[in-house]
Every structure is written in C-alpha cells, then in structure tokens.
C-alpha positions, -999 to 999 in steps of 0.1 A, spaced: 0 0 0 27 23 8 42 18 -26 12 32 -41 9 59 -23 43 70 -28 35 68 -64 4 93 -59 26 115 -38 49 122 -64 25 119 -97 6 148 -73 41 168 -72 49 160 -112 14 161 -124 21 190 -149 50 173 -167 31 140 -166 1 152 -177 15 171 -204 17 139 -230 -20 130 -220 -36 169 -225 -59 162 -252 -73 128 -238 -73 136 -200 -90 158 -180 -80 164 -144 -94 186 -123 -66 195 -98 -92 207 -69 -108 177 -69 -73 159 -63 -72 144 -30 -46 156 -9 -13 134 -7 -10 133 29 -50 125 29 -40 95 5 -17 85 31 -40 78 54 -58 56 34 -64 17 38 -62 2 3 -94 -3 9 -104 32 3 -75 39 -24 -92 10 -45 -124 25 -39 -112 62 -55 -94 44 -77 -113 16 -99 -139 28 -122 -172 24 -108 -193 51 -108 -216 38 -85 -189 42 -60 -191 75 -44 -157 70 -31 -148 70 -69 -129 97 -80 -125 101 -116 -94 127 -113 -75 108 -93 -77 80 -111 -62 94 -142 -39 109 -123 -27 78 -111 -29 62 -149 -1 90 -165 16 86 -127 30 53 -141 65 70 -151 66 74 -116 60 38 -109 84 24 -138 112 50 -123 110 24 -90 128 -3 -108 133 -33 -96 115 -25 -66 81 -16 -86 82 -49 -104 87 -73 -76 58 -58 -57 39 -68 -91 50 -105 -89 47 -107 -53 10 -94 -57 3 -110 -97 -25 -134 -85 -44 -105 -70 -38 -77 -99 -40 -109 -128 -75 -116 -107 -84 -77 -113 -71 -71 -141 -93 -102 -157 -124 -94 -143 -118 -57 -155 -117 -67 -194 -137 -94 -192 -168 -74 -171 -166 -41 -182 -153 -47 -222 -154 -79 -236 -186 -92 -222 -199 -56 -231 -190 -56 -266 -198 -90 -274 -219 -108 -256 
C-alpha cells in the first residue's frame, strides 16, 4: 500500500509534466485531487475505492484515477523495486485485471 501511495505522492508533485503527453485525452481537475497526505492515510481499501472505475462508488474519483494512470512513469522510475511488488502481488492484480476486461469490455461488446 505504501508503494502506491508513494506513487500518488509524487505523480501529485509532477502532475504537470506528466500530464502534459496526455492533454488532449485527460482531463483532471486538480481541486478535486485528493490531498497526498490525505492518500496517506488511506487503507487500500479506500484507495481502490477512488481508484477503480465504478461510478456507482461515491468514493470514486474520476481525477485521481487518471492521475494515477499518466503517474505510471513514476512507478516504472522504482525499478526493480516496482516490479517485484507486481510479482509478489500478480495473482491478485492478474485476478483484477481479468475481471476488469472481461466485465466491463469484452462481455460488453460481445456478448
């Protein structure tokens, strides 16, 4: 959990140069940012709730969630230490990840 929220943290301090590739397809409203040391306090719990798309979710938070999408520079800057928190954790993001095409695009578009 820390991880990502050290990943929010500084996407929230870089956002304009990170946001800058993304202009015409994103569209962030910076007041509606949480507040890193908000984010901090989190339980990943609540920083999956702001941060996977369901609308129904009022803990959703649209902003923050693109933020965190053009914050992966941040993430691939971690290294080493970035990608063995993804294999020590693939079951659970394969799991996620899966149910996220499957549910809310393939099934969608085809069936």
């Amino acid at each position: 959990m820390k991880m990502a929220q050290d990943i929010y943290d500084k996407a929230h301090a870089r956002a304009d140069e990170l946001c800058k590739p993304y202009a015409a397809v994103i569209d962030i409203d910076r007041a509606r940012l949480p507040d890193p040391k908000t984010v901090r306090g989190w339980s990943g719990s609540q920083f999956a709730a702001a941060l996977r798309h369901d609308q129904k979710n009022p803990a959703y938070n649209v902003h923050f969630r693109q933020l965190v999408h053009v914050g992966f520079k941040v993430a691939a800057e971690l290294g080493d230490g970035y990608y063995q928190a993804l294999e020590r954790h693939a079951d659970t993001i394969g799991h996620l990840v899966t149910e996220n095409l499957l549910e809310k695009h393939i099934k969608r578009v085809f069936l």
